[in-house]
N, C-alpha and C positions, 0 to 999 in steps of 0.2 A: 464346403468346409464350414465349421462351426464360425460363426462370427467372430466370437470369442477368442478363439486361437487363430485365428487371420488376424485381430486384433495385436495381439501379442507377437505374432510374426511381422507385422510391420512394423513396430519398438525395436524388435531386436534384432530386423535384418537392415533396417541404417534406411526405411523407405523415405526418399528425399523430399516428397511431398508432404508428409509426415514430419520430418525432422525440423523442413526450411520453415513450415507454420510453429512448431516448439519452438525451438530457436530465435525467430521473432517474435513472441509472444513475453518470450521469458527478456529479451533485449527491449521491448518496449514498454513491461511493466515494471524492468527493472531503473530505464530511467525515471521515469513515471516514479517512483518510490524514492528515486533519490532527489527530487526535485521536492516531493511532499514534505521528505526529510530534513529539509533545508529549510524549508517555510515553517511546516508545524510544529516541528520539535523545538525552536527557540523559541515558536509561541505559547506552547502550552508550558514552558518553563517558565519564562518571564511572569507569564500569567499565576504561576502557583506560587512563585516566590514573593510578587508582588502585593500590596497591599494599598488600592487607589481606588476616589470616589466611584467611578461606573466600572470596578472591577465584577459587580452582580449580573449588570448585565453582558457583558464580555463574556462571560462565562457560559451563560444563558445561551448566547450565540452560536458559541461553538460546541455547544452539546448540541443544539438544535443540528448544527451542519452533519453529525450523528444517523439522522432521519432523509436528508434529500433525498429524493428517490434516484438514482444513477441516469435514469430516461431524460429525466427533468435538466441535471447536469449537461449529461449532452446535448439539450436542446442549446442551452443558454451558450455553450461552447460552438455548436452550428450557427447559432444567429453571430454571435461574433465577428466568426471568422468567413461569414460568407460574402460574396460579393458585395451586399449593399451593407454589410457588416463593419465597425469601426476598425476592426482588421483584416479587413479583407483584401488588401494589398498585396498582405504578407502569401499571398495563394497559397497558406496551410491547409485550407477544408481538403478532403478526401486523403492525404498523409498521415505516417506513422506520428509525424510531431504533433499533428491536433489527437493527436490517440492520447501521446503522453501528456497533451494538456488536462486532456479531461481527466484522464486517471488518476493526474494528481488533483483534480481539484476532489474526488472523490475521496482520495486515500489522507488528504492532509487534515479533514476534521476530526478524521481517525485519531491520527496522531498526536494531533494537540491534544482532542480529549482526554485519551486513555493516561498521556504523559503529565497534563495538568492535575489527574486525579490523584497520580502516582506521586506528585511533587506534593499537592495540598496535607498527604500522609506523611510525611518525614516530621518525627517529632521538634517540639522545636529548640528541645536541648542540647540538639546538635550543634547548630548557630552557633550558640550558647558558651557551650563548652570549647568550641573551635576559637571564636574570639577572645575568650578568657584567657586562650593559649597564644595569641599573637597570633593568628591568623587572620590573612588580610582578605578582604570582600570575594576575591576570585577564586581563591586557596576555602573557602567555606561552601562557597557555590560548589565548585569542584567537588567537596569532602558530601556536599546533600548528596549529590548527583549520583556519587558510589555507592550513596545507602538505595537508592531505588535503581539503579541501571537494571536490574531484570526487569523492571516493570518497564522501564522504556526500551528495552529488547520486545518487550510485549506488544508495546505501543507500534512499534517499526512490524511489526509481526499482522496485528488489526490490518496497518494498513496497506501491506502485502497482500493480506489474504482476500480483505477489499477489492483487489482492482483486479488478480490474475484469475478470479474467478466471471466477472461483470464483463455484460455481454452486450447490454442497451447503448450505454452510451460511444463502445466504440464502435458500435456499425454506426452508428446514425455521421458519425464525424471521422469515419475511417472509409466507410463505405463496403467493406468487405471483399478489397481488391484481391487477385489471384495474386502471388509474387509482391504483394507492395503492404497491405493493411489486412492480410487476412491472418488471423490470430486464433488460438483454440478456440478458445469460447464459439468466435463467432461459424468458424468451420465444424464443430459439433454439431450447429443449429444449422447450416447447410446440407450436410453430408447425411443428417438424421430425413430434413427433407427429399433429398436425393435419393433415399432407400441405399446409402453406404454406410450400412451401420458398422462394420468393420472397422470404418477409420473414425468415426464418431465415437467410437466404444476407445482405439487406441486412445484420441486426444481425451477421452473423460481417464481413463487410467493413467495418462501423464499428471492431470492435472491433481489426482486424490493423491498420488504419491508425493507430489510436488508438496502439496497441504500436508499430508503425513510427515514429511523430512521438515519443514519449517516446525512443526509444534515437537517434534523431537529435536532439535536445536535448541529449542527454547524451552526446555522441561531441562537438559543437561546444563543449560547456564542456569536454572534457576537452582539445580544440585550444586553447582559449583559453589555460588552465593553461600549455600549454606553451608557448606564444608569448610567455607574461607573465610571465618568472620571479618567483618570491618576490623583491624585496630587505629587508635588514634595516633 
């Protein structure tokens, strides 16, 4: 049979080896994204709003985290948390939670950056005009925040697309277990070795469509934005 269509037959016939690695993929990069979202996104706000002596280089920082290379992450996350590691206690190495460690460390300079850029762009009339009206510090932050939320739809988006496509750092600190830490990415890069290119081809089609449905998500809130102006 075509690969291609044995492909397609095990998406659509529910093949549980198949599904159980989607399924945890999409569960552990989805923590992983809300963990980054918790961290990054009040830092690259803070960071945009703000205005403080080594705000140049702060910023410099977190473009650079931009560049890590994912391998390198998960080294640093492996040394960690391994036995002679300052967390090695916690016997995370080879689980799904050092997965989501690392993931987030990868997806959260996403975040910051994309949202810090989005924040430094809000003109600054906004402020402006908000406080001229009696609005208080929280209520103006809040009123920026509306003017760019597509763009930190965007940001939460970078760092999605970041981590459920990255393949390096969760074997090295997942290990690539059957049932426990094996995730698409890394079961494409098995199963391609393995000569199953059938289920290699399924998880790369989950994973394009997964990528297609996020940037149409985020093209219809960016329609949205536009159809809805701000008013004050």
């Amino acid at each position: 049979m075509d690969p291609i269509l044995e492909a397609l037959r095990l998406i659509t016939s529910g093949d549980l080896y198949v599904w159980n690695v989607i399924v945890r993929s999409l569960r552990i990069s989805g923590l992983a994204l809300g963990l980054a979202v918790l961290i990054g996104l009040p830092i690259g706000v803070a960071v945009g709003l703000s205005r403080f002596r080594l705000r140049t280089p702060l910023v410099a920082l977190i473009n650079a985290g931009l560049a890590f290379p994912p391998v390198v992450v998960g080294l640093a996350v492996f040394l960690l948390l391994s036995r002679s590691g300052p967390l090695g206690d916690l016997s995370l190495l080879y689980t799904p939670w050092a997965m989501v460690g690392a993931q987030a460390v990868i997806a959260g300079p996403y975040i910051a950056a994309v949202s810090l850029a989005a924040v430094e762009g809000i003109p600054m009339d906004i402020a402006l005009q908000a406080r001229a009206l009696g609005a208080g510090r929280w209520q103006t932050i809040l009123l920026q925040l509306r003017e760019v939320r597509t763009s930190l739809v965007a940001a939460v988006a970078a760092g999605f697309g970041a981590i459920i496509s990255e393949v390096g750092a969760v074997m090295i600190v997942g290990g690539n277990i059957l049932g426990e830490t094996r995730v698409m990415t890394t079961a494409i890069v098995l199963e391609t070795r393995r000569g199953n290119f059938e289920i290699a081809i399924a998880m790369g089609v989950v994973l394009m469509l997964i990528a297609i449905y996020v940037n149409v998500v985020l093209l219809l809130l960016g329609r949205r934005s536009i159809r809805r102006p701000l008013t004050a």
